[in-house]
N, C-alpha and C positions, 0 to 999 in steps of 0.2 A: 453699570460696569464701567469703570474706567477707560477711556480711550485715549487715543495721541495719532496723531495725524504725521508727524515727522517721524524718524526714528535716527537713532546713532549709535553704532557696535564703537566699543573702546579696545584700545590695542593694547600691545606694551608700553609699558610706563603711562596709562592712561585708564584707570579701575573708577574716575567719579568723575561727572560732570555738573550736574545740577546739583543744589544745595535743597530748597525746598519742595522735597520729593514723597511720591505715594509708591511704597514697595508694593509690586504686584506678583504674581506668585502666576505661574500661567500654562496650565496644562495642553502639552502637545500629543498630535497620535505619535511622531517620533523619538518620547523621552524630554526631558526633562532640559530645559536651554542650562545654559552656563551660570545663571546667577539668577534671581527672581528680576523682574523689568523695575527701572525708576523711571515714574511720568509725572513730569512737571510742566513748568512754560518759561518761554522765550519770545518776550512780547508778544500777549494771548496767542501763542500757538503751543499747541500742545505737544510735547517732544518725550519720547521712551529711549532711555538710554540703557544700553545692554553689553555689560564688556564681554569679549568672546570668550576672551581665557579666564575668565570667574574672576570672582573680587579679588582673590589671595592668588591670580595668575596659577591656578591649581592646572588647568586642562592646556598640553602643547598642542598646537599647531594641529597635527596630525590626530587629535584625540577628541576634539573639540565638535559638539552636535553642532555641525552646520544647518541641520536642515531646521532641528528645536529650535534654532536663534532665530530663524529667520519668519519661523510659522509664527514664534510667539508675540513677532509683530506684527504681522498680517492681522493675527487674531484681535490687538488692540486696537484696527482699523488703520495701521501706519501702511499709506501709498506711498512713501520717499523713504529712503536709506541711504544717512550719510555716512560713509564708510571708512574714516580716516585710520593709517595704520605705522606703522617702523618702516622701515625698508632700506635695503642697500641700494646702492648707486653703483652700474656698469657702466660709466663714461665719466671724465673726468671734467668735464664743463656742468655735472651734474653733484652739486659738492653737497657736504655734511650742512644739514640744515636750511638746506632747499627745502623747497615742496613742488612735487609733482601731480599735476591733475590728471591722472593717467586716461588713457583713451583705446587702447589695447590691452589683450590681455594670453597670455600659452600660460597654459597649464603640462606641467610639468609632476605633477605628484599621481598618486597610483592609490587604488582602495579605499577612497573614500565615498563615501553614500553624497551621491552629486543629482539626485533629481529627487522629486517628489511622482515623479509618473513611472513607474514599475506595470501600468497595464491593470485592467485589461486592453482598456483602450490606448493605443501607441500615439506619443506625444512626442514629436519634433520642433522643437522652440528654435526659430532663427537667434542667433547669437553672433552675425557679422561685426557688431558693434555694441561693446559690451557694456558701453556705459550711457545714462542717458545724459542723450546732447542737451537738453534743458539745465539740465543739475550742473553741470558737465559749464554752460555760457557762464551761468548764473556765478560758481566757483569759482571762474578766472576773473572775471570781473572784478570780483570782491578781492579777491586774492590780491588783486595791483592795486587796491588802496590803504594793503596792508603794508607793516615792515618788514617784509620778508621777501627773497626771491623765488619767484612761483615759474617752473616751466610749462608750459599749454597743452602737451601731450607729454605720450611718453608710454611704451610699452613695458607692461608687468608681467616678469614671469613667474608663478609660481611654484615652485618647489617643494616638495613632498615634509621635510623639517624630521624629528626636531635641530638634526645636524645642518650646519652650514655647509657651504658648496668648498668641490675641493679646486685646486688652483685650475685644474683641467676643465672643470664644468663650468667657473666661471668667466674663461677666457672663451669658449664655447658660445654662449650669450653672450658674451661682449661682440662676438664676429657676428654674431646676427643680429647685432643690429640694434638691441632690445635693452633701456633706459634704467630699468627698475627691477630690484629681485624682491621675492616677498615672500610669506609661508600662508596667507591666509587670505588671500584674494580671491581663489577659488577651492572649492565652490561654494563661497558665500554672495559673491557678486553675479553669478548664475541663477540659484535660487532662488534669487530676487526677480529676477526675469521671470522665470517659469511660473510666478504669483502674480505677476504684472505689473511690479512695482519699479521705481525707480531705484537707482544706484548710482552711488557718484562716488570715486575714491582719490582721499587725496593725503597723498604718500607723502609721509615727512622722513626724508633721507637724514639716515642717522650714519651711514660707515661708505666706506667705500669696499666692495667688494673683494677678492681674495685676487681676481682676474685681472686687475688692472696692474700696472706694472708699478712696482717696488711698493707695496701693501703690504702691512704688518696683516696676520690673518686676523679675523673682528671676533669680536668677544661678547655674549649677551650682556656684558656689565660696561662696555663701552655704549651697545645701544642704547643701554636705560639712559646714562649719563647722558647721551644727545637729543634724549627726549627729551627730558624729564627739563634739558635747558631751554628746551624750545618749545613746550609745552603751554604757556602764555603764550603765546605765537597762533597756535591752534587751538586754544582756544577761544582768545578773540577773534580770529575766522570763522568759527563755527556759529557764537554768539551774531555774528552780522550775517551768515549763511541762511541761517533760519527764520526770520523775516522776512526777506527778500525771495523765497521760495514763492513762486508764483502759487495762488490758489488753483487753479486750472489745470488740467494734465493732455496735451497734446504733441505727443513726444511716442517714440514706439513701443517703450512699455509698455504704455496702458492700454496696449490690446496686442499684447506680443501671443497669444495663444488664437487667436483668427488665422486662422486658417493651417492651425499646427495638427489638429490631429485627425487621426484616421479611422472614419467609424464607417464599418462596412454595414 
């Protein structure tokens, strides 16, 4: 059976990564992921690339099997998931074409299937820190010997989609505080948890939000545009990411379910 040990969900403006690839086709209990897995290598390591919203950007934000995407790397053996995505920018030291290595996360959206544990037995996953610090050192590091400017945290909130925010909501998250807006961060970067895996996301700011002052409101063909420019950018980050992933996992993931649940 074909395996990968790393794993990478693609965003908007972001449907291929690896050129010589083995399509895998990968049955989950939850349905069917977004597109069949690509698992190839990056200096012998074996990586399964999986874009969330399908090849042809078919599935929004809010329609999107989080949990199929995330099982059907588990299933190929992937412990790490790099999770790189679009994102607005609420503060304005936080400009178009940044990259944010986010280190917080609110959730904001409503109705979507966010756990794998429904019971019978009740499962409590701590989630004070949503990303793993390992993936997390690893990223910035690399990140400052790239050409890009990379900020070191950064709070992501995510928002329900497929609508952007209105001026009200976004000034809202601006007073609180909070760095990054995004439609898919959760709960895809949960569900990784609750498997034991790692997760690392690293937000490529494409607009400035609706909230900040004197902003034309963003438009999904201005995001493409700031990807799609920036997109060499991250992908030579991710190209030098993937090697330098320690072999080892000593980080809280990998045993985030000890002592989580409750068997009377």
């Amino acid at each position: 059976m074909t395996t990968a040990e790393i794993g990478i969900f693609g965003g908007s403006g972001f449907y291929s990564f690896l050129d010589d690839v083995d399509e895998v086709d990968v049955e989950t209990p939850y349905g069917a992921p977004s597109s069949p897995v690509l698992v190839g290598e990056i200096a012998a390591r074996r990586v399964a690339f999986l874009p969330r919203h399908g090849k042809k950007h078919q599935y929004p934000p809010h329609m999107i099997n989080y949990r199929a995407n995330v099982w059907a790397l588990k299933e190929l053996g992937v412990t790490r998931i790099i999770g790189p995505c679009a994102a607005g920018s609420l503060k304005t030291e936080v400009e178009p074409g940044h990259f944010v290595i986010s280190d917080q996360l609110v959730d904001r959206t409503s109705g979507r299937k966010d756990t794998f544990y429904d019971g019978p037995v009740t499962t409590h996953v701590s989630y004070a820190d949503p990303y793993c610090p390992e993936l997390r050192e690893t990223a910035i590091t690399l990140a400052k010997d790239q050409d890009v400017t990379v900020h070191e945290r950064g709070t992501v909130v995510t928002v329900q989609g497929p609508r952007f925010s209105t001026r009200a909501e976004s000034k809202w998250f601006q007073q609180a505080g909070w760095e990054v807006i995004n439609m898919t961060q959760y709960p895809e970067a949960y569900l990784a948890r609750e498997l034991e895996m790692c997760y690392v996301n690293i937000a490529l700011i494409t607009d400035y939000d609706v909230g900040l002052e004197d902003q034309d409101p963003v438009s999904h063909e201005q995001v493409v545009e700031v990807f799609n420019a920036n997109n060499h950018k991250l992908r030579r980050l991710l190209f030098a990411l993937v090697p330098a992933i320690p072999a080892e996992r000593s980080c809280v993931c990998s045993n985030a379910l000890k002592g989580a649940r409750l068997e009377v």
